[in-house]
C-alpha positions in Angstrom: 0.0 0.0 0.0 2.8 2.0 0.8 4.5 2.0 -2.4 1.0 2.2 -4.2 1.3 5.7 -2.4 5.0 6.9 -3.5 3.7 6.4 -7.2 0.5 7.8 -6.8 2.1 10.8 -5.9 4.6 10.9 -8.9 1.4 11.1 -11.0 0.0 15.2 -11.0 -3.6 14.4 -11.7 -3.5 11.5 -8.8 -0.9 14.1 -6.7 -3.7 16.8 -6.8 -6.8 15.0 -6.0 -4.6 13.2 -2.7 -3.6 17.1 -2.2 -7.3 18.0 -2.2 -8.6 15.3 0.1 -5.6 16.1 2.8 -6.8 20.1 2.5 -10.2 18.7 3.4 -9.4 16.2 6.1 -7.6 19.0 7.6 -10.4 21.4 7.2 -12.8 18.7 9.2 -10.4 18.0 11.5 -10.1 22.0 12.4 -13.7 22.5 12.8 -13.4 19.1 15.1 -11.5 21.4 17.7 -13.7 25.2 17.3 -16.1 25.0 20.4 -19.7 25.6 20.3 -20.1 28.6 22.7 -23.0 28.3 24.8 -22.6 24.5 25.7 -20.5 21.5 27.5 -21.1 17.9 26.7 -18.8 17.2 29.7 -21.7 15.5 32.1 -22.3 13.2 28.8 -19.3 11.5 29.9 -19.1 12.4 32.8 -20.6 8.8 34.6 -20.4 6.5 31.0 -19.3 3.2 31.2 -19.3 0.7 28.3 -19.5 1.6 25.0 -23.0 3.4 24.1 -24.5 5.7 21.7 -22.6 8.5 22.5 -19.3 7.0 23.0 -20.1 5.4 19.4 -20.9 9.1 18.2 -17.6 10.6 19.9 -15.7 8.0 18.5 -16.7 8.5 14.9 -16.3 12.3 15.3 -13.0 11.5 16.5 -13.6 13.4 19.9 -15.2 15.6 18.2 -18.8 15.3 20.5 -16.5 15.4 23.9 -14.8 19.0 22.7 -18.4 20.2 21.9 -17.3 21.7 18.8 -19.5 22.9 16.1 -18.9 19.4 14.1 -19.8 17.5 17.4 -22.7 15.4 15.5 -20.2 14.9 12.5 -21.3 12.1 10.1 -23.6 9.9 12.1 -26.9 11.9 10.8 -26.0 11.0 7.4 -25.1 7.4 7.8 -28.1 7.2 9.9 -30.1 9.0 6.7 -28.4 6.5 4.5 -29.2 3.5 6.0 -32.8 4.5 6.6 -33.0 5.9 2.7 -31.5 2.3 1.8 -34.0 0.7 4.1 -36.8 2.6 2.3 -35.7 1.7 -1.3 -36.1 -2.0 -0.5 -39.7 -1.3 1.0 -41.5 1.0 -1.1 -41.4 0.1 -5.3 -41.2 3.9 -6.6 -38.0 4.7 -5.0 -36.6 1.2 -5.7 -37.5 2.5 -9.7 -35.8 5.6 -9.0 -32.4 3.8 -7.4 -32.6 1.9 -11.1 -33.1 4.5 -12.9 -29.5 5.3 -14.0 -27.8 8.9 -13.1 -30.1 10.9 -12.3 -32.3 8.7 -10.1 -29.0 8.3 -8.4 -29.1 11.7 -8.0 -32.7 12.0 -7.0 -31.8 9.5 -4.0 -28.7 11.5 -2.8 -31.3 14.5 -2.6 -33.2 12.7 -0.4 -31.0 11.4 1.9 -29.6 14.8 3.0 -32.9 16.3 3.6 -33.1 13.2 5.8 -29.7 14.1 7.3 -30.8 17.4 8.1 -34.2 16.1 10.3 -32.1 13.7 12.1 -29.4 16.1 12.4 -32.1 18.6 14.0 -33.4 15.7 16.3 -30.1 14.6 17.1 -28.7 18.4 18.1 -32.3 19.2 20.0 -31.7 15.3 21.7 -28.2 16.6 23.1 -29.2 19.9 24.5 -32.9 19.2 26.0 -31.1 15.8 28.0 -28.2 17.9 29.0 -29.8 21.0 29.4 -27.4 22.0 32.6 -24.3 21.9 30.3 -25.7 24.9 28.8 -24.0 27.7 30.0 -27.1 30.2 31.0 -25.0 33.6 32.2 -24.2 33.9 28.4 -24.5 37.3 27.7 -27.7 37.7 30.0 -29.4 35.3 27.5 -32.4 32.8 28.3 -31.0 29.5 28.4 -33.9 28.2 25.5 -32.3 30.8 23.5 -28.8 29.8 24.0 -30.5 25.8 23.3 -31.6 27.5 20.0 -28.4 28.6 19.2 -26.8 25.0 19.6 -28.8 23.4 17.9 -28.8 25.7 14.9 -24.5 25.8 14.9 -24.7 21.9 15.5 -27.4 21.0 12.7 -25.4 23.4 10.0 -22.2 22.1 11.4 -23.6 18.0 10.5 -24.5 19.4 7.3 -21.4 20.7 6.3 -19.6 18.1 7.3 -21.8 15.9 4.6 -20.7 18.8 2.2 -16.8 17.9 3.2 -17.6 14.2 2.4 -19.3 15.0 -0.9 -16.3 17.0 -2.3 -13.9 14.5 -1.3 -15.4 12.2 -3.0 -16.1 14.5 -6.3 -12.8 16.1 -6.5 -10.5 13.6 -4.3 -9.8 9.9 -3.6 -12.4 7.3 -2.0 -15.2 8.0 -0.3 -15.4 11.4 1.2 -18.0 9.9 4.1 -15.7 6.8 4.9 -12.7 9.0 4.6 -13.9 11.3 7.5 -15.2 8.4 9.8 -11.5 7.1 8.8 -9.9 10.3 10.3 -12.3 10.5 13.5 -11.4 7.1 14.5 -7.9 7.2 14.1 -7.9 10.7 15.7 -9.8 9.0 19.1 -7.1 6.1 19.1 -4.2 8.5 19.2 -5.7 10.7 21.7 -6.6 7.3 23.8 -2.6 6.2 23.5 -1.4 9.2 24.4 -3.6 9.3 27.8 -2.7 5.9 28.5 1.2 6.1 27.5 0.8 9.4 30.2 -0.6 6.5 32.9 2.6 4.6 32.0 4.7 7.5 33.4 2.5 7.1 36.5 2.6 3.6 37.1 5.1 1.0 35.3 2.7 -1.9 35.2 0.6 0.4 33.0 2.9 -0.9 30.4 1.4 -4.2 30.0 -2.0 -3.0 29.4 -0.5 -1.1 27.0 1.4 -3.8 25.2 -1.2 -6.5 25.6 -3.6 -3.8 24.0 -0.9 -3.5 20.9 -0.4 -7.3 20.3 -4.6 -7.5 20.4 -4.7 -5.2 17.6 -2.2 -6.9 15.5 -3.8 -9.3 15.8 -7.5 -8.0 15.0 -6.4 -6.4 11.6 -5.0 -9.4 10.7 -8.1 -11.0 11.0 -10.5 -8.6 9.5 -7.7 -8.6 6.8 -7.8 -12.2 6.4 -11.9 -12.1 6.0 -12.1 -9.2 4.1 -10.7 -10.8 1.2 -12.1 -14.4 1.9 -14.9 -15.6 -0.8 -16.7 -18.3 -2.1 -16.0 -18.6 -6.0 -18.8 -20.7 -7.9 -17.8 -21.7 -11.5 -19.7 -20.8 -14.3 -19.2 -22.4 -17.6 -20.4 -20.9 -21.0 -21.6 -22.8 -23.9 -19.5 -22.0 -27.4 -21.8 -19.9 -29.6 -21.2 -19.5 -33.1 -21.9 -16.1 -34.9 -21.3 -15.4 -38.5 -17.6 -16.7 -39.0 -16.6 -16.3 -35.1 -16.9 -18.5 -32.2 -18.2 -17.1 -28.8 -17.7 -18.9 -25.1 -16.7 -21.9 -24.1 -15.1 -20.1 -21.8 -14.9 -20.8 -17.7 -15.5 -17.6 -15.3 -16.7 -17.8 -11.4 -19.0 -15.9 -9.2 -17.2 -14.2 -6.3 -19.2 -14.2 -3.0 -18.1 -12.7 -0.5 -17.4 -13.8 3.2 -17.6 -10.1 4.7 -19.8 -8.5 1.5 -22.2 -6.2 3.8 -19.0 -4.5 5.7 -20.0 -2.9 8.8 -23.4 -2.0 8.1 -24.7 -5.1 10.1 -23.0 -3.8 13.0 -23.8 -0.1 13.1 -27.2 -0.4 12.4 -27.8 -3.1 15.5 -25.7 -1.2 17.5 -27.9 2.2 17.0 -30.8 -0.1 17.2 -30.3 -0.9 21.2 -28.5 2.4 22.0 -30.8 5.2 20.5 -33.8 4.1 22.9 -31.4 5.2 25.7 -31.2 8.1 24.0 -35.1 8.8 24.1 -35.6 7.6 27.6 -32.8 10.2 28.6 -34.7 12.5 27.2 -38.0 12.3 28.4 -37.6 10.1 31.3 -34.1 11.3 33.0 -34.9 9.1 36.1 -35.3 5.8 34.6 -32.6 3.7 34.5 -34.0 0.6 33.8 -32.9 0.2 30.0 -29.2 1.2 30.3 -29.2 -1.2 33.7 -30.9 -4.1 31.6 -29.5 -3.4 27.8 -26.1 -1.5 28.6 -23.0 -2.4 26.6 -22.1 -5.0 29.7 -25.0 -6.8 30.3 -25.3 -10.0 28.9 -29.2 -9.2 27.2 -27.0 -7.3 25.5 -24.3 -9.5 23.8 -27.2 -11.7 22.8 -29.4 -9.0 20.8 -26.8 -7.4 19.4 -25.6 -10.4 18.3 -29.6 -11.9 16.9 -29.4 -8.1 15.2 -26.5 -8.6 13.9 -27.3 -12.3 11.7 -30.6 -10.7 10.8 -29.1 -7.5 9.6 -26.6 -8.9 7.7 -28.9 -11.7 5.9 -31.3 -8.9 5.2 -28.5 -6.9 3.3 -27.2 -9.9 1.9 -30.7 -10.2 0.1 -30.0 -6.5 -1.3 -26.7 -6.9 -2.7 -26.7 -10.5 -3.9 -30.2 -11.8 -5.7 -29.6 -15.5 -6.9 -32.4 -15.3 -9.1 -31.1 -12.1 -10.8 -27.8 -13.8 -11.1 -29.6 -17.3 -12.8 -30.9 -15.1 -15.2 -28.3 -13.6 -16.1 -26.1 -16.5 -17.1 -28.9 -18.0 -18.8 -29.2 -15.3 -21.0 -25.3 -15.5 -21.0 -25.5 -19.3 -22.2 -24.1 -19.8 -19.2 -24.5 -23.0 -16.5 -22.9 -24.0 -13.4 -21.1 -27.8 -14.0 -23.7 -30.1 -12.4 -26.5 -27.6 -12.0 -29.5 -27.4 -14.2 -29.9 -24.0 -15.8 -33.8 -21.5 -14.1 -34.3 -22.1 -11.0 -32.0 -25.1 -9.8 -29.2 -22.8 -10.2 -30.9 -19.7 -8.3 -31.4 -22.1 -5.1 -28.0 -23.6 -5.5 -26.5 -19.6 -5.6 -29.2 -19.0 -2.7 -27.9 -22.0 -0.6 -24.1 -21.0 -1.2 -25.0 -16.9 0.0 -26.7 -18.2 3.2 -24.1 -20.5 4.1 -20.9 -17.6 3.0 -23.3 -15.1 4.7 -23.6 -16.9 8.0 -20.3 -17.6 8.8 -19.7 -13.4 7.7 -22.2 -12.9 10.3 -21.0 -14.8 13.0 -17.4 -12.9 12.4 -19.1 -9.7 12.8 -20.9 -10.6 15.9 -17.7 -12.3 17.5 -16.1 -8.7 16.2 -18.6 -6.3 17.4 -18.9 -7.9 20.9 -14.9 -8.2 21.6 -15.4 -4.3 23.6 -18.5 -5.8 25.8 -16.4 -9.1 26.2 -13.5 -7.4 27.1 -15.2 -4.9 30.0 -16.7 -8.0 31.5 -13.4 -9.5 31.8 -11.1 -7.0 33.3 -13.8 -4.3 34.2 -12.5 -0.3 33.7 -9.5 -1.7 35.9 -6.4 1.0 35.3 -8.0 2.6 32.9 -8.1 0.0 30.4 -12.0 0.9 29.2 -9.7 3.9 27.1 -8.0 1.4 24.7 -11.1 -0.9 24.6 -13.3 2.5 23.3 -10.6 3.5 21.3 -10.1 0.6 19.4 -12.8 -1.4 19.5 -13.2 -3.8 17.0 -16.0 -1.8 15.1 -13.9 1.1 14.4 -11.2 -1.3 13.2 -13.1 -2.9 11.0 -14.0 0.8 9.7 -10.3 1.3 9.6 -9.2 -1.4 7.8 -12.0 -1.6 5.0 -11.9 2.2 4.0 -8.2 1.6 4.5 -8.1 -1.2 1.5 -10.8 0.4 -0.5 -8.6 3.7 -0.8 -5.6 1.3 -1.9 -7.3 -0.2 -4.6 -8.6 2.8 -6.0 -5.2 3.9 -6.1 -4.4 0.7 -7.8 -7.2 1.2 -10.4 -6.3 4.7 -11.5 -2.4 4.3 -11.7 -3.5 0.8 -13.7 -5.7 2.8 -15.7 -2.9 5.8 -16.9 -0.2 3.1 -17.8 -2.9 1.4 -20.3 -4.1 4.6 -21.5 -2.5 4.3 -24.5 -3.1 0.7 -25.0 -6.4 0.9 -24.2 -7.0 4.1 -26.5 
């Protein structure tokens, strides 16, 4: 990856767009650290333990939600609005027409799901300040404290929005995914802020150092893994019939299907995750007293471990339908003149794909669970003994995952461009 880098940058175009997309990390990263006058989100972490909704939203932000600055929502309204506007296209036909209707349905969609972003972003701010309405600092300037609310929630809603502006423009005008990009930054921003506060424990205590190192070997070893699966996949072969049209002979060629171990990414995991930990958010809101959920449903209980991980299988089967239709695919290599060796062609070889995706996607989901629960695991084993809940948030295994895959993605989009200039001329 590293020497995919050093070319890239020998290239001008590739030079500029990687020039652009650091100017605009850095810009994000800026507005990550301006405060938003009139408010503290220090009593939302003041008493947290485990790894909750906001902990999930401060880590994305990369710390962005503990400094209170004006970027403190940062992308989680727009993944949120994503998901749901994904969600949506599945259930209701029109917009499923409009996702398949080429360009500018496409663009239709991506319309839609910021004017989502900007309700949940709104919900989201008004959320923050009416459950921590103390933090709001109410000898500002001899205003009312509703007034000063107002104003947080206005600078945080137009701060969430222009963070999705940031993403967009990375993506236009730079390298990879503008969204992922910035969620790539935040969490990698979190984990060094994390290591420097415990490596500052060290010079406190000496044993601090094993934590530390048995921390570092744990996520060695955890990128290797999701490295391992990320590239794992079942390959069926597909065989194609010779065709013969005019004086030239098609097919009788051999191709496969690649399906993949870990196709639906972290979706699974965020969306079960927000699933059980926006309800706290609610109930904080409107019922400050009750305590019930977070004592029955918080990041250490056991109920816990076992709906996240139920979510988790059902979430990623149920994206595993989106992205992967066996009966599209059958029809396709019909049409194709294609056949799998030992498969009739229709429908025997849509339940044979079907089989093979439930099977691939199982075992994907299983990973995901056994990653997305290593955090809860881990504070049930050792507790928040010598600080050690600071690494677990920091890395936990859902922002590694994050890590790694926009970390890949980036690499072979590098790949594909600086393949793409050297056969220009070939190809031309």
């Amino acid at each position: 990856m590293f020497r995919t880098i050093i070319d890239a940058f020998k290239v001008k175009e590739i030079r500029k767009k990687i020039l652009i997309t650091l100017l605009l990390l850095l810009v994000y990263r800026i507005g990550c650290w301006i405060p938003c006058v009139g408010f503290s989100t220090d009593a939302i972490f003041a008493n947290s333990s485990g790894f909750g909704f906001f902990e999930l939203m401060n880590m994305v932000s990369g710390g962005a939600l503990q400094n209170c600055s004006v970027l403190a929502l940062g992308v989680s309204p727009y993944i949120t609005a994503s998901i749901v506007i994904q969600l949506l296209t599945v259930a209701i036909p029109s917009l499923e027409r409009l996702s398949k209707s080429g360009e500018d349905g496409r663009k239709k969609i991506s319309f839609y799901t910021r004017i989502a972003a900007l309700v949940l972003a709104v919900a989201q701010a008004i959320g923050i300040v009416v459950s921590y309405s103390s933090s709001i600092d109410a000898n500002l300037s001899g205003m009312p404290v509703w007034l000063v609310g107002c104003g947080v929630v206005l600078i945080m809603t137009a701060g969430a929005m222009f963070t999705v502006w940031i993403g967009e423009r990375i993506t236009d005008l730079g390298i990879g995914n503008g969204t992922s990009l910035l969620i790539f930054v935040g969490i990698l921003s979190s984990a060094g802020t994390s290591v420097s506060a415990i490596i500052e424990y060290c010079f406190v205590d000496i044993t601090y150092i094993w934590y530390l190192v048995i921390f570092i070997v744990a996520v060695i070893a955890i990128f290797a893994l999701i490295v391992f699966m990320d590239g794992g996949e079942r390959r069926v072969q597909v065989q194609y019939a010779k065709q013969i049209k005019g004086r030239k002979m098609y097919g009788g060629q051999s191709n496969y299907i690649p399906i993949r171990i870990n196709a639906t990414g972290v979706m699974p995991i965020i969306f079960a995750t927000a699933l059980i930990t926006f309800p706290q958010l609610i109930i904080s809101i409107f019922w400050p007293d009750v305590t019930w959920y977070s004592d029955w449903l918080g990041t250490n209980s056991w109920l816990y471990i076992v709906l996240t991980s139920l979510l988790i299988l059902v979430f990623a089967f149920f994206y595993s339908k989106i992205s992967f239709n066996p009966d599209d695919v059958s029809k396709r290599i019909q049409q194709q003149g294609g056949f799998i060796p030992g498969i009739r062609a229709g429908k025997p070889t849509a339940e044979y794909l079907g089989k093979i995706s439930n099977r691939v996607t199982l075992f994907g989901a299983i990973f995901l669970a056994v990653i997305a629960l290593i955090p809860s695991l881990a504070f049930k084993a050792i507790g928040d003994y010598a600080g050690a809940s600071i690494l677990i948030n920091a890395f936990s295994a859902t922002g590694l995952m994050i890590v790694v895959s926009t970390a890949l993605e980036l690499e072979k989009q590098l790949s594909a461009q600086m393949y793409v200039r050297n056969h220009k001329g070939f190809l031309s």
